[in-house]
PABA-904476 format. One record per residue (C-alpha): residue number from 0; residue in one letter; x, y, z. Coordinates in nm, 3 decimals, decimal comma. Each point is the difference from the previous one (the first is absolute). Last residue first. Layout:
# PABA-904476
<pt seq="NUM" type="A" east="X" north="Y" up="Z"/>
...
This chain:
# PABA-904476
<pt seq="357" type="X" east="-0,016" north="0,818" up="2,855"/>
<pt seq="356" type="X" east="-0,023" north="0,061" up="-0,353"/>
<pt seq="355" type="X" east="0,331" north="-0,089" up="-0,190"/>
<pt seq="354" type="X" east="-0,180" north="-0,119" up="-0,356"/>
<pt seq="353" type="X" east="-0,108" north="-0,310" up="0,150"/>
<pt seq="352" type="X" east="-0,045" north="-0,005" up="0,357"/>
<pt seq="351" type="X" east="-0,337" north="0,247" up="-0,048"/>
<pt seq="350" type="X" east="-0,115" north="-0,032" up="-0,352"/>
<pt seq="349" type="X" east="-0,143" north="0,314" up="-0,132"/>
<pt seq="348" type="X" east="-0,346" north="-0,028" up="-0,215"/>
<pt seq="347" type="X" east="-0,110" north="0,309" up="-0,219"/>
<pt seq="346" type="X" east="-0,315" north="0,121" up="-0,086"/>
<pt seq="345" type="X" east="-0,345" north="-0,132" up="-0,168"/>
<pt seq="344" type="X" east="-0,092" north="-0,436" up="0,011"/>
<pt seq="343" type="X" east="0,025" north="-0,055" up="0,339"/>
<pt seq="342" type="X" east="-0,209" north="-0,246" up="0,106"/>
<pt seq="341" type="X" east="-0,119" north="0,031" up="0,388"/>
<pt seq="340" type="X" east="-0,019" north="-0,282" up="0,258"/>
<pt seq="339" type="X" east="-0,136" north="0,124" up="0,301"/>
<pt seq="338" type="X" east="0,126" north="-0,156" up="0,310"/>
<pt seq="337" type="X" east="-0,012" north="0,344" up="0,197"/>
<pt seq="336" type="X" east="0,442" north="0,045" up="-0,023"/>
<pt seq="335" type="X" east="-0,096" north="-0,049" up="-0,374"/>
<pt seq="334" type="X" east="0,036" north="-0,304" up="-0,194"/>
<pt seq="333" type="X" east="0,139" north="0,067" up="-0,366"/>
<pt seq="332" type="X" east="-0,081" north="-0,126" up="-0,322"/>
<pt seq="331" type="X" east="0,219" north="0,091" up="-0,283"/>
<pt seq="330" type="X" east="-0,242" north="0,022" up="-0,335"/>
<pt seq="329" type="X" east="0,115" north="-0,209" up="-0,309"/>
<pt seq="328" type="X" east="-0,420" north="-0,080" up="-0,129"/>
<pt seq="327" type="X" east="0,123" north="-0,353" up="0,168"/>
<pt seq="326" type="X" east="0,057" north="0,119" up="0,323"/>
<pt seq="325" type="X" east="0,322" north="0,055" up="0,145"/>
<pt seq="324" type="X" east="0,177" north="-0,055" up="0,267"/>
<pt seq="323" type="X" east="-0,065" north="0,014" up="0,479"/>
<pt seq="322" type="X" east="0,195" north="0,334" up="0,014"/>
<pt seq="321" type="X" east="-0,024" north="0,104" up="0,331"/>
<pt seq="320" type="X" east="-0,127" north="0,332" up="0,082"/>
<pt seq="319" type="X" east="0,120" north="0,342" up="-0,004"/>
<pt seq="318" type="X" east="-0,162" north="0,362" up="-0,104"/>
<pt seq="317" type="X" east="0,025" north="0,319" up="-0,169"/>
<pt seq="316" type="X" east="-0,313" north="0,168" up="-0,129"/>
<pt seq="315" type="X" east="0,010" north="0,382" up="-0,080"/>
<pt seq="314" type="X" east="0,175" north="-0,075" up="-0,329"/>
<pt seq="313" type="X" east="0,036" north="-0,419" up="-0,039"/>
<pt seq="312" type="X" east="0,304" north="-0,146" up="0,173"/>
<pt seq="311" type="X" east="-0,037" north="-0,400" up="0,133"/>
<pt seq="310" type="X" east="0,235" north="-0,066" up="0,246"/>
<pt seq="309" type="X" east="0,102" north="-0,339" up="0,038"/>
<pt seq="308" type="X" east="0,016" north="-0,296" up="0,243"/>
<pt seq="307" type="X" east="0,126" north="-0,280" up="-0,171"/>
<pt seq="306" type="X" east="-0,196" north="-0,370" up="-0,080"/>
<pt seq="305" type="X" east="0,034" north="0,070" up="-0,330"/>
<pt seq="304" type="X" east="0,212" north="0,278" up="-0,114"/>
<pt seq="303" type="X" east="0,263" north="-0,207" up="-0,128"/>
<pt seq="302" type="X" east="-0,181" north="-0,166" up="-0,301"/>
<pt seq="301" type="X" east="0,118" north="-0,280" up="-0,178"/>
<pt seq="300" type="X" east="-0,207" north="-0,292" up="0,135"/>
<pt seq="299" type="X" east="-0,281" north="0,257" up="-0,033"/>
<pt seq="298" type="X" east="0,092" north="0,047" up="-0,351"/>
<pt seq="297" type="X" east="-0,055" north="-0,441" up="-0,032"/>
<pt seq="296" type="X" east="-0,316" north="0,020" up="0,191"/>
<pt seq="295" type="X" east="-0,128" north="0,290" up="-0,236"/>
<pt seq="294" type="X" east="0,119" north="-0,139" up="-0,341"/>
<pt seq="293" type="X" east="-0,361" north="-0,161" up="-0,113"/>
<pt seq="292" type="X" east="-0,232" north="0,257" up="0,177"/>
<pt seq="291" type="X" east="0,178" north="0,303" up="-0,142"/>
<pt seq="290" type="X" east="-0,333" north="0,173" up="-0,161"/>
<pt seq="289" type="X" east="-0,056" north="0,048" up="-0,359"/>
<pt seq="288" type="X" east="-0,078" north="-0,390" up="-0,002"/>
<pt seq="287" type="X" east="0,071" north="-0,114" up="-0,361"/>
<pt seq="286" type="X" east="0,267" north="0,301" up="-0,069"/>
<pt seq="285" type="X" east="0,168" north="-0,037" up="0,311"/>
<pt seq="284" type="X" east="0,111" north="-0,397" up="-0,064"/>
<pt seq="283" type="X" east="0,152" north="0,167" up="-0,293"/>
<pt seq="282" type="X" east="0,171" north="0,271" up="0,152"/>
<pt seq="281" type="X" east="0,140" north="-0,215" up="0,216"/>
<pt seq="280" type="X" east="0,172" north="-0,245" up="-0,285"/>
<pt seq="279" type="X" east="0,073" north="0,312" up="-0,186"/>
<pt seq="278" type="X" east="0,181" north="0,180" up="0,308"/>
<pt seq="277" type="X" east="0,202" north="-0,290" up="0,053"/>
<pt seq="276" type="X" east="0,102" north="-0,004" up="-0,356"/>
<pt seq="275" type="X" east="0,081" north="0,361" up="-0,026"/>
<pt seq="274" type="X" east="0,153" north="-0,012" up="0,377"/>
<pt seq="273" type="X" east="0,216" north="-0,260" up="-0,111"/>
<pt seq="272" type="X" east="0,163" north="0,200" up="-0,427"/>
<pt seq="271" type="X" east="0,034" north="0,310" up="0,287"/>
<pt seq="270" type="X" east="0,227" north="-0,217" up="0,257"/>
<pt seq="269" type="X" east="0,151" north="-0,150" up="-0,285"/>
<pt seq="268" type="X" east="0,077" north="0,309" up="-0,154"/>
<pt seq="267" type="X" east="0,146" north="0,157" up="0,327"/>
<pt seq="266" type="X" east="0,241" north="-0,283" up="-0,034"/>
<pt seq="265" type="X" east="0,167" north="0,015" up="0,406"/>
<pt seq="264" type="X" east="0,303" north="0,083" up="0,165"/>
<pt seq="263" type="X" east="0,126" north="-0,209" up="0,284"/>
<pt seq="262" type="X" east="-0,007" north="0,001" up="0,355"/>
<pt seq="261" type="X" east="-0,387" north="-0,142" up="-0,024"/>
<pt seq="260" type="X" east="-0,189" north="0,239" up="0,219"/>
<pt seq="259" type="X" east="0,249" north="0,295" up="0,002"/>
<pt seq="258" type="X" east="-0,075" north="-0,035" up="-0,394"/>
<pt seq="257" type="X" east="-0,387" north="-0,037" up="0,019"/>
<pt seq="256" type="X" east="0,042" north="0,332" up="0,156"/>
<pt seq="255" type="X" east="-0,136" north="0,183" up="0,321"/>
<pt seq="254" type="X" east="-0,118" north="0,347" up="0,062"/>
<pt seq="253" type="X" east="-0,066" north="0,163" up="0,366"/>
<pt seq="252" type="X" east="0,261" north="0,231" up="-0,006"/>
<pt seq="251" type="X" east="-0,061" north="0,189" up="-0,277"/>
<pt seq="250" type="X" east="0,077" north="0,339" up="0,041"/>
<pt seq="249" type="X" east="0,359" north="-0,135" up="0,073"/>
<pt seq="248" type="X" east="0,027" north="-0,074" up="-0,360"/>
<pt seq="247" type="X" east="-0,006" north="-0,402" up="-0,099"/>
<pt seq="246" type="X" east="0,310" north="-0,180" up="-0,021"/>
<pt seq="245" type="X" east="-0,009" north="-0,335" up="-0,159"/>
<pt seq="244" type="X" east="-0,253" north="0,044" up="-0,234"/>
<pt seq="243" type="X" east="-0,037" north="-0,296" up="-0,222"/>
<pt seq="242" type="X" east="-0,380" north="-0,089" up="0,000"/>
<pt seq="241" type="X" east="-0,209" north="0,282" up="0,135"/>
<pt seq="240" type="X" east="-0,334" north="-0,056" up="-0,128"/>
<pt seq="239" type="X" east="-0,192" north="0,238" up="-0,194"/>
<pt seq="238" type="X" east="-0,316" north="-0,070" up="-0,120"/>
<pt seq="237" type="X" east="-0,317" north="0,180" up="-0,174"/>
<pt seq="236" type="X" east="-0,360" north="-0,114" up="-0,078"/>
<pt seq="235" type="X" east="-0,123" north="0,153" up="-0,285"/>
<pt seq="234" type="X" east="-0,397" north="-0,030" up="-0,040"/>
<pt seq="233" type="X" east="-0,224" north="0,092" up="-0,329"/>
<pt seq="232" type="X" east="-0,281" north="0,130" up="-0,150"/>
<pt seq="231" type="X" east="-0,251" north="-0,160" up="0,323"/>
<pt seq="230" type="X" east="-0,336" north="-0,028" up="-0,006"/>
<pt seq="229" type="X" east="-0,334" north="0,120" up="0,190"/>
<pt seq="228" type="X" east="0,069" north="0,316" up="0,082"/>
<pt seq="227" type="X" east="0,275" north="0,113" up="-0,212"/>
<pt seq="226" type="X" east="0,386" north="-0,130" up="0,045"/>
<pt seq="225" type="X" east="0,392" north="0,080" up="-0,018"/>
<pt seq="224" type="X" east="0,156" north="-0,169" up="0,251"/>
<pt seq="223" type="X" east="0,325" north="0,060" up="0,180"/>
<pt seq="222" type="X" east="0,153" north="-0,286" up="0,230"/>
<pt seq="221" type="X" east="0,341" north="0,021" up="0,208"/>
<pt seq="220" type="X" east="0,177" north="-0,230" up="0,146"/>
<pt seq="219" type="X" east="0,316" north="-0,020" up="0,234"/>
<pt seq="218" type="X" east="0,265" north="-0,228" up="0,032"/>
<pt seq="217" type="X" east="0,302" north="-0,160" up="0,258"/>
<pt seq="216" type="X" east="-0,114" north="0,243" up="0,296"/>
<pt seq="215" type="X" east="0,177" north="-0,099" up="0,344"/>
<pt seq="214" type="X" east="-0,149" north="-0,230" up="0,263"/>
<pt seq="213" type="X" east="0,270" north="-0,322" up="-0,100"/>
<pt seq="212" type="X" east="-0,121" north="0,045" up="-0,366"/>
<pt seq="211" type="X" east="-0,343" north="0,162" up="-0,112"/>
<pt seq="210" type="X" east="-0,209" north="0,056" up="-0,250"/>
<pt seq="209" type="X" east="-0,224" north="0,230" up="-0,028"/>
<pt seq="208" type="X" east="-0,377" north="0,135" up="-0,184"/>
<pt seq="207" type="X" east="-0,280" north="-0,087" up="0,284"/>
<pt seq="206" type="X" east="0,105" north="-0,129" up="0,235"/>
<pt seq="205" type="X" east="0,336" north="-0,109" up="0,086"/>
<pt seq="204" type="X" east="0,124" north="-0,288" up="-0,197"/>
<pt seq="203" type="X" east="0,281" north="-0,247" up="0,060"/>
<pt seq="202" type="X" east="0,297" north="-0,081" up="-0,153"/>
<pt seq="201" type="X" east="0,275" north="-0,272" up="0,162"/>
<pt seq="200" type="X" east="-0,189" north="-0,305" up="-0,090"/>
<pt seq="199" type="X" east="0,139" north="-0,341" up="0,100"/>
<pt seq="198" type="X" east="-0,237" north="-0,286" up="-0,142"/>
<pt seq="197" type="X" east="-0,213" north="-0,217" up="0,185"/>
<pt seq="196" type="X" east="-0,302" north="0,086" up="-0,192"/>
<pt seq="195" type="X" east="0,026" north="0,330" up="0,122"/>
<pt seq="194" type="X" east="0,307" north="0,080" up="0,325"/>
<pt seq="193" type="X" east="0,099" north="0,301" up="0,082"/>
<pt seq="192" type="X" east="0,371" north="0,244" up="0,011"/>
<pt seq="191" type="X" east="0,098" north="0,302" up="0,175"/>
<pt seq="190" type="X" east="0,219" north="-0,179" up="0,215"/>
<pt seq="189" type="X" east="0,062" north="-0,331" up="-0,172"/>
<pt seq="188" type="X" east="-0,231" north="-0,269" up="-0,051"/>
<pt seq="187" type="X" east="0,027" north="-0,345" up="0,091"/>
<pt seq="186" type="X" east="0,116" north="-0,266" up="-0,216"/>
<pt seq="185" type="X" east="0,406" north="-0,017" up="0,052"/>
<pt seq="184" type="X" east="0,260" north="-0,089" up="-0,267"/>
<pt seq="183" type="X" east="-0,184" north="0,219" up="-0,312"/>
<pt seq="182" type="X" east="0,029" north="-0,057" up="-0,372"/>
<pt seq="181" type="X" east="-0,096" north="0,248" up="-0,230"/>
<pt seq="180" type="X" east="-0,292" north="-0,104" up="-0,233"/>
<pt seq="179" type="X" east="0,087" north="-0,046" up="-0,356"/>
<pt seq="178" type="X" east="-0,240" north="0,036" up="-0,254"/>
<pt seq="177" type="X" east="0,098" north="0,315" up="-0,141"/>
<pt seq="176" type="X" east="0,363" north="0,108" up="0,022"/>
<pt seq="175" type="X" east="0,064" north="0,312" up="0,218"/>
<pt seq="174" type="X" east="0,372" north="0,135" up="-0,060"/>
<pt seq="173" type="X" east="0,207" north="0,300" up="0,120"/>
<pt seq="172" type="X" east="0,141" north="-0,267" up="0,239"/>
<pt seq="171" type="X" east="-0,124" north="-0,371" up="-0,052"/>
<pt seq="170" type="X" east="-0,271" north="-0,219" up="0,097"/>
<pt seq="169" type="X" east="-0,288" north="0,288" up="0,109"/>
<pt seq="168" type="X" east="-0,335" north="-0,104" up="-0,059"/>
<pt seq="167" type="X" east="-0,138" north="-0,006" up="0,344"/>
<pt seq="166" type="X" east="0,017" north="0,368" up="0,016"/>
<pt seq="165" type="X" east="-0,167" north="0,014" up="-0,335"/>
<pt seq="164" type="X" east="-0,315" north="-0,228" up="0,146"/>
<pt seq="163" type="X" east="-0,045" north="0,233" up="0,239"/>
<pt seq="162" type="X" east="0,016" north="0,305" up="-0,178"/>
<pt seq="161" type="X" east="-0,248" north="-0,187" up="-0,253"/>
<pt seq="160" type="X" east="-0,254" north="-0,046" up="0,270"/>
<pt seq="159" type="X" east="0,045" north="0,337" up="0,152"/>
<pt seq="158" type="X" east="-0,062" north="0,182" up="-0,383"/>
<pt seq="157" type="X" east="-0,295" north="-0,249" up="-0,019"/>
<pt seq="156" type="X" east="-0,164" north="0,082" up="0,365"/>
<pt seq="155" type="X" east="0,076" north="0,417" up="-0,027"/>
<pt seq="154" type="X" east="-0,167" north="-0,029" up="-0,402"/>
<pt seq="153" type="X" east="-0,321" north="-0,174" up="0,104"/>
<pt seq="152" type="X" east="0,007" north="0,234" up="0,306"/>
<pt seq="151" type="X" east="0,052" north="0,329" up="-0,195"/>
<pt seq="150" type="X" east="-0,260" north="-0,197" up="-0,259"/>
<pt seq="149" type="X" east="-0,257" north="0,015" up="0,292"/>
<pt seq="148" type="X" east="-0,043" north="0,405" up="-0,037"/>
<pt seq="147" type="X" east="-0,213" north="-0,111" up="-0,320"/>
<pt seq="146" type="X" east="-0,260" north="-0,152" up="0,148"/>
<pt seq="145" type="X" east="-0,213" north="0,343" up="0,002"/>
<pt seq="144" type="X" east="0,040" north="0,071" up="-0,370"/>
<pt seq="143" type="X" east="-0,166" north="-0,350" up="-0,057"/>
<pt seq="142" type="X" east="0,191" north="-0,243" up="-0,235"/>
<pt seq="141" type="X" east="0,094" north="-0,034" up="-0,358"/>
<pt seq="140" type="X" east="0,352" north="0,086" up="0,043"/>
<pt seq="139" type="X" east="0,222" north="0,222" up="-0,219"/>
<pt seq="138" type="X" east="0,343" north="-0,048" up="0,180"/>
<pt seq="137" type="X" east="0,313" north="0,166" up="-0,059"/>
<pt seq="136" type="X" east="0,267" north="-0,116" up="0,214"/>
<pt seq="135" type="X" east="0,287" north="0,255" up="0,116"/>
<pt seq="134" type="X" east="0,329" north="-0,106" up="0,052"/>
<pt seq="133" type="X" east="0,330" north="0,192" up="0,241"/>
<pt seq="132" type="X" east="0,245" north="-0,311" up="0,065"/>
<pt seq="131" type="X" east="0,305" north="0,103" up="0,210"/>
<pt seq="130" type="X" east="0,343" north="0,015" up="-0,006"/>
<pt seq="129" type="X" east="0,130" north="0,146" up="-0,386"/>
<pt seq="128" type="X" east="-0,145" north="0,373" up="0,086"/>
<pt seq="127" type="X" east="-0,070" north="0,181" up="0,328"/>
<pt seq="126" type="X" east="-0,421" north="0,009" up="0,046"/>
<pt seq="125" type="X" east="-0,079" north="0,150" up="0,323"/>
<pt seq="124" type="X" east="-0,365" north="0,030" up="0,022"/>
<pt seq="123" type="X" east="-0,178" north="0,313" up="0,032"/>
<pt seq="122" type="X" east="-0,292" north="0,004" up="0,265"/>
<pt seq="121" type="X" east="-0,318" north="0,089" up="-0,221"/>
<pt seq="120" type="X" east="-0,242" north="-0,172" up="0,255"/>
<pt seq="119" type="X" east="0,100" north="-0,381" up="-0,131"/>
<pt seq="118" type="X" east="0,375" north="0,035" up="-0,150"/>
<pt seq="117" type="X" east="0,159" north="0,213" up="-0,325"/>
<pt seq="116" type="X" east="0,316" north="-0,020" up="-0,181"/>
<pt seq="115" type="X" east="0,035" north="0,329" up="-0,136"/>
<pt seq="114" type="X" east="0,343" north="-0,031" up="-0,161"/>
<pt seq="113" type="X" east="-0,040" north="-0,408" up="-0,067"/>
<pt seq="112" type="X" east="0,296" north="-0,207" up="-0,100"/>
<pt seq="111" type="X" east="0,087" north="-0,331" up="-0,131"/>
<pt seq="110" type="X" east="-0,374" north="0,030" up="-0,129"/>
<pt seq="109" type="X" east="-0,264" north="-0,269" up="-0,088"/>
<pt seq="108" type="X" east="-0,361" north="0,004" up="-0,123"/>
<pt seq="107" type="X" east="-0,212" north="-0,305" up="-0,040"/>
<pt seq="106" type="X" east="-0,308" north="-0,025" up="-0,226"/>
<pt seq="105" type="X" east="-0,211" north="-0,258" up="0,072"/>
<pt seq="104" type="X" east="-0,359" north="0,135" up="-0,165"/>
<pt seq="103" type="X" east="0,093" north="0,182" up="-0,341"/>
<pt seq="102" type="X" east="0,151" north="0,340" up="-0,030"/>
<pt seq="101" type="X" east="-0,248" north="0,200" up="-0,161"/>
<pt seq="100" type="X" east="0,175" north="0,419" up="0,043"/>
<pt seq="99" type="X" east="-0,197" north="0,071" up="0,313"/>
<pt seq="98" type="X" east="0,144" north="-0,323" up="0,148"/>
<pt seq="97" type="X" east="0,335" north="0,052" up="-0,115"/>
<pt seq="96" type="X" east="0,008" north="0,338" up="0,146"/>
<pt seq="95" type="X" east="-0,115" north="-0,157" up="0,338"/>
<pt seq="94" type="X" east="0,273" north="-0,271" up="-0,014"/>
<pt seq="93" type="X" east="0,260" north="0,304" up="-0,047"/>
<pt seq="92" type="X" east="-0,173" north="0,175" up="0,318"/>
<pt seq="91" type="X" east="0,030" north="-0,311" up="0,172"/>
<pt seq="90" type="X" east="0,370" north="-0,081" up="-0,091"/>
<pt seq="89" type="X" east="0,103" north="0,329" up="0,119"/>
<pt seq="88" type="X" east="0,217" north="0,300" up="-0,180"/>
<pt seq="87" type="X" east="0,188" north="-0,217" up="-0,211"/>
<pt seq="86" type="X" east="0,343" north="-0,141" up="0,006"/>
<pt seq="85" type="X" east="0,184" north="-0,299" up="-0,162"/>
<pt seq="84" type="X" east="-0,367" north="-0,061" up="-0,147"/>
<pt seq="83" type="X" east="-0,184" north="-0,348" up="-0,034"/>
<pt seq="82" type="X" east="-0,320" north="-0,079" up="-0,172"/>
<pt seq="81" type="X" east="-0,141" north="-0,363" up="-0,002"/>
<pt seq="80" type="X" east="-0,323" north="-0,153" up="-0,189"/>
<pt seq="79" type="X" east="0,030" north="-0,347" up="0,132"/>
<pt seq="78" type="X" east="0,031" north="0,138" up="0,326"/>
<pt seq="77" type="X" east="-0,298" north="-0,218" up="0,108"/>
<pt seq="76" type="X" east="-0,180" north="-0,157" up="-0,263"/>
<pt seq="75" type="X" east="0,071" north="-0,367" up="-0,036"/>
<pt seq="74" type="X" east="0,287" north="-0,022" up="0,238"/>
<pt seq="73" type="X" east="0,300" north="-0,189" up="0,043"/>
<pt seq="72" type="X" east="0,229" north="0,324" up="-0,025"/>
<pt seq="71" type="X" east="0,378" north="-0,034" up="0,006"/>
<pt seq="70" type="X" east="0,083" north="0,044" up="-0,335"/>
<pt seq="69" type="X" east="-0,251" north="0,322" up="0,013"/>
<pt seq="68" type="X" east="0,158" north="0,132" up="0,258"/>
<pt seq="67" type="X" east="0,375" north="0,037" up="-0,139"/>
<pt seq="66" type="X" east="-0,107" north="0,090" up="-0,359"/>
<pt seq="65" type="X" east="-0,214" north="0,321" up="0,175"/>
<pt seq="64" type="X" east="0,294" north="0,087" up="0,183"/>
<pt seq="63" type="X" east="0,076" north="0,004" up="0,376"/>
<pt seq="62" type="X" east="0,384" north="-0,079" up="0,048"/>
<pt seq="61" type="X" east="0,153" north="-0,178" up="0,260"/>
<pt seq="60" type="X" east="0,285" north="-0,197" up="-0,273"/>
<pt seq="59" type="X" east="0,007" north="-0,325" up="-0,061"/>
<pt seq="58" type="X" east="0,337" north="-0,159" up="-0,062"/>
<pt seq="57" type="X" east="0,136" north="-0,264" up="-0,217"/>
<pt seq="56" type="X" east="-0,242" north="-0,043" up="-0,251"/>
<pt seq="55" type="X" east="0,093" north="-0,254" up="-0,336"/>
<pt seq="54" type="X" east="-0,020" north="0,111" up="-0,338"/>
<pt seq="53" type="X" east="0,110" north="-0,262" up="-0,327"/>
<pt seq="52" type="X" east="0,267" north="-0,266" up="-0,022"/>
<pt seq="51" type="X" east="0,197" north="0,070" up="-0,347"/>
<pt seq="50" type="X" east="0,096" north="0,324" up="0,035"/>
<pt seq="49" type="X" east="-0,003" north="0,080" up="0,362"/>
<pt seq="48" type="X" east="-0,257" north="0,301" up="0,147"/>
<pt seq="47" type="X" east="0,007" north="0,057" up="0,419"/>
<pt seq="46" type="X" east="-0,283" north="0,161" up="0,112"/>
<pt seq="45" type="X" east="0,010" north="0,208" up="0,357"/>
<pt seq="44" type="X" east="-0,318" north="0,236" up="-0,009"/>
<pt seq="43" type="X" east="0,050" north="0,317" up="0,062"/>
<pt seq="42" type="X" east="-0,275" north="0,197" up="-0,185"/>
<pt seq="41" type="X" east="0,246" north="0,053" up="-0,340"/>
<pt seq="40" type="X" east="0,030" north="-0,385" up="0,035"/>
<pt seq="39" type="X" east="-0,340" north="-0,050" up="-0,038"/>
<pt seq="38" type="X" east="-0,017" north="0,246" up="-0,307"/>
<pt seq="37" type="X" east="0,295" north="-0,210" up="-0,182"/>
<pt seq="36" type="X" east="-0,166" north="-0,366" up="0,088"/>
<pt seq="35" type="X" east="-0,335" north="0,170" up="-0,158"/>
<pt seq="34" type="X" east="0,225" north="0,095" up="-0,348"/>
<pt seq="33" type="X" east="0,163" north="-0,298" up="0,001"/>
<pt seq="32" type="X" east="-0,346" north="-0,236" up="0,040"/>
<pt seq="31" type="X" east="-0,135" north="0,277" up="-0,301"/>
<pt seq="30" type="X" east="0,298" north="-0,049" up="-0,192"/>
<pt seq="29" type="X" east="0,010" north="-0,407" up="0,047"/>
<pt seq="28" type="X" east="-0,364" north="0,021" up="-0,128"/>
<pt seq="27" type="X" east="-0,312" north="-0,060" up="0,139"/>
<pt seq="26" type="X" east="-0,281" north="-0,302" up="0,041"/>
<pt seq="25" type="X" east="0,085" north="-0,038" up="0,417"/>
<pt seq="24" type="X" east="0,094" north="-0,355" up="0,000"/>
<pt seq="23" type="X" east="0,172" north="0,003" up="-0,285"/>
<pt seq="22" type="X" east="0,216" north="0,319" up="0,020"/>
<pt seq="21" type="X" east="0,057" north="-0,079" up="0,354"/>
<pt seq="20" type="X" east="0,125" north="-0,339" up="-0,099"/>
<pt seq="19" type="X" east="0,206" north="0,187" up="-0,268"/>
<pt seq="18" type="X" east="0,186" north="0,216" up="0,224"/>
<pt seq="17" type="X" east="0,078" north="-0,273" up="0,213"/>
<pt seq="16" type="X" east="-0,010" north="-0,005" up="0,380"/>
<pt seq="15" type="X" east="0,276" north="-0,027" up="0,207"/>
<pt seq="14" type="X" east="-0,034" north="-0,200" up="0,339"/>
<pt seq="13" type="X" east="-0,167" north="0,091" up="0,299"/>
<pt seq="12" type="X" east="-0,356" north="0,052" up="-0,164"/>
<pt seq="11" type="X" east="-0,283" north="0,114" up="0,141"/>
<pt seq="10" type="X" east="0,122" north="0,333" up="0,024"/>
<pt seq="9" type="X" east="0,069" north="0,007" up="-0,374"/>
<pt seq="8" type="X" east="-0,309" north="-0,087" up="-0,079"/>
<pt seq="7" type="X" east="-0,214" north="0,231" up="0,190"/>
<pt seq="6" type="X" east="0,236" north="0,264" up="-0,126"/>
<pt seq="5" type="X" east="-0,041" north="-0,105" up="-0,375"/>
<pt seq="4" type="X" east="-0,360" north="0,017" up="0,062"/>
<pt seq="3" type="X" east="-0,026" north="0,367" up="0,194"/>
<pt seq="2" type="X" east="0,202" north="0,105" up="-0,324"/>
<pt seq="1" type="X" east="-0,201" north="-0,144" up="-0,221"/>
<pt seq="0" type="X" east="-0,336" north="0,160" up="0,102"/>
């Protein structure tokens, strides 16, 4: 796509950039390099066009667009095929469409705003426009119908990594430059914050499908499949992750954003170009196992339910225990008050100390 190319140039450029070096290096013509330089300025971006010198990009604009992504993305298959609205009904249901209609394996589907925004249980997820990302994956996996619920985890562990490695992005206001980790005076974590690898994470994950900042949501997941018996049509995992919110409804009092994290705003696109390369990288390692045996230490690292007392809410059977992780089929183990350890695959895990539970 020439526009995503002339973008991905551009940006990795700080001086001007001739018309006719894009015209070589691409194999078009100075009308069709006009003609994409016109369209990305009709989406915001800042270009500046002298006679003589070429294209150079002043400012990047927060914008979610198919040209956007795809100069970001590093992956083979992943969001490769990309469809993004200004405003649809839910990413998931449009990911589903696609599936019935032959999209191919990879697809991502992204909204600046959702009107029936939807979370695990049918809960409706709010979904204002131009401050958070709203994506939906579609995946046609080879696997076992059963091993399917472990993508939500798959998905919860890359989405956290590439939060992570976002936050530690930042260089300049309004600005995350690849490559460049932020520089910090003291080593040890922050309130809210851990420590994997030696490196200061702020996002961590509460099982099985958020992600959370300082004990307040960040993200939450939700995976539909469409399956028989014995194989699977298709699965669409979808994310929404609250990025740039500054001021979330009173309703919501328990959400966070990347945003109140940093002090800054963030490139939802970058965040979205990360999780599809973090995701692929997991997903692969997923693929040869179908279990999470390769990633579980380093989710566990990640995951603030462990070692927590929490309340585990299946109909007719509430109970507590201690969360002790995961095992590697993605199931939360928990110690009852008897010593038991039980692994809770069904129901609904609530985090006491986390999300405000006493």
């Amino acid at each position: 796509m020439i526009k995503e190319e002339i973008l991905k140039a551009l940006r990795a450029s700080e001086a001007y950039v001739s018309g006719q070096e894009l015209c070589e290096r691409f194999g078009v013509s100075r009308t069709a390099v006009w003609k994409a330089v016109t369209r990305l300025k009709e989406e915001g971006y800042a270009i500046d066009s002298v006679s003589n010198k070429g294209y150079c990009l002043k400012e990047l604009p927060d914008v979610v667009t198919e040209a956007e992504i795809g100069s970001r993305l590093k992956t083979r298959v992943m969001g490769r095929s990309c469809v993004c609205f200004d405003t649809t009904d839910s990413t998931n249901i449009q990911a589903k469409r696609l599936a019935e209609e032959g999209a191919p394996h990879g697809t991502l589907v992204c909204a600046e705003r959702q009107t029936e925004g939807r979370g695990r249980r049918g809960r409706s997820w709010s979904s204002p426009p131009g401050e958070a990302v709203y994506m939906s994956l579609l995946l046609r996996p080879e696997i076992r119908p059963e091993h399917a619920s472990m993508l939500t985890l798959v998905m919860g562990f890359a989405a956290a990594r590439a939060c992570n490695e976002l936050l530690g992005r930042m260089t300049e206001p309004g600005i995350v430059e690849p490559g460049r980790a932020e520089t910090r005076a003291e080593d040890a974590p922050q309130p809210g914050e851990m420590l994997l690898s030696g490196k200061t994470l702020r996002i961590g994950l509460k099982w099985p499908n958020d992600l959370v900042l300082d004990g307040r949501k960040a993200a939450g997941i939700l995976t539909e499949m469409s399956a028989e018996i014995d194989c699977i049509h298709y699965v669409v995992i979808g994310v929404g992750i609250n990025v740039n919110t500054q001021i979330f409804p009173e309703s919501l009092t328990q959400a966070a954003s990347l945003r109140q994290a940093a002090g800054r705003p963030l490139m939802r696109s970058e965040l979205i170009a990360l999780c599809m390369e973090y995701f692929e990288e997991y997903y692969g390692q997923f693929e040869e196992t179908e279990d999470l045996s390769s990633m579980r230490k380093d989710y566990e690292e990640l995951l603030v339910n462990k070692g927590r007392q929490v309340q585990v809410l299946e109909p007719g059977n509430e109970h507590t225990g201690t969360a002790l992780g995961i095992n590697d089929q993605g199931e939360l183990l928990v110690r009852l008050s008897d010593g038991r350890i039980e692994q809770v695959y069904a129901g609904e895990v609530s985090v006491r100390g986390v999300y405000g539970y006493v």
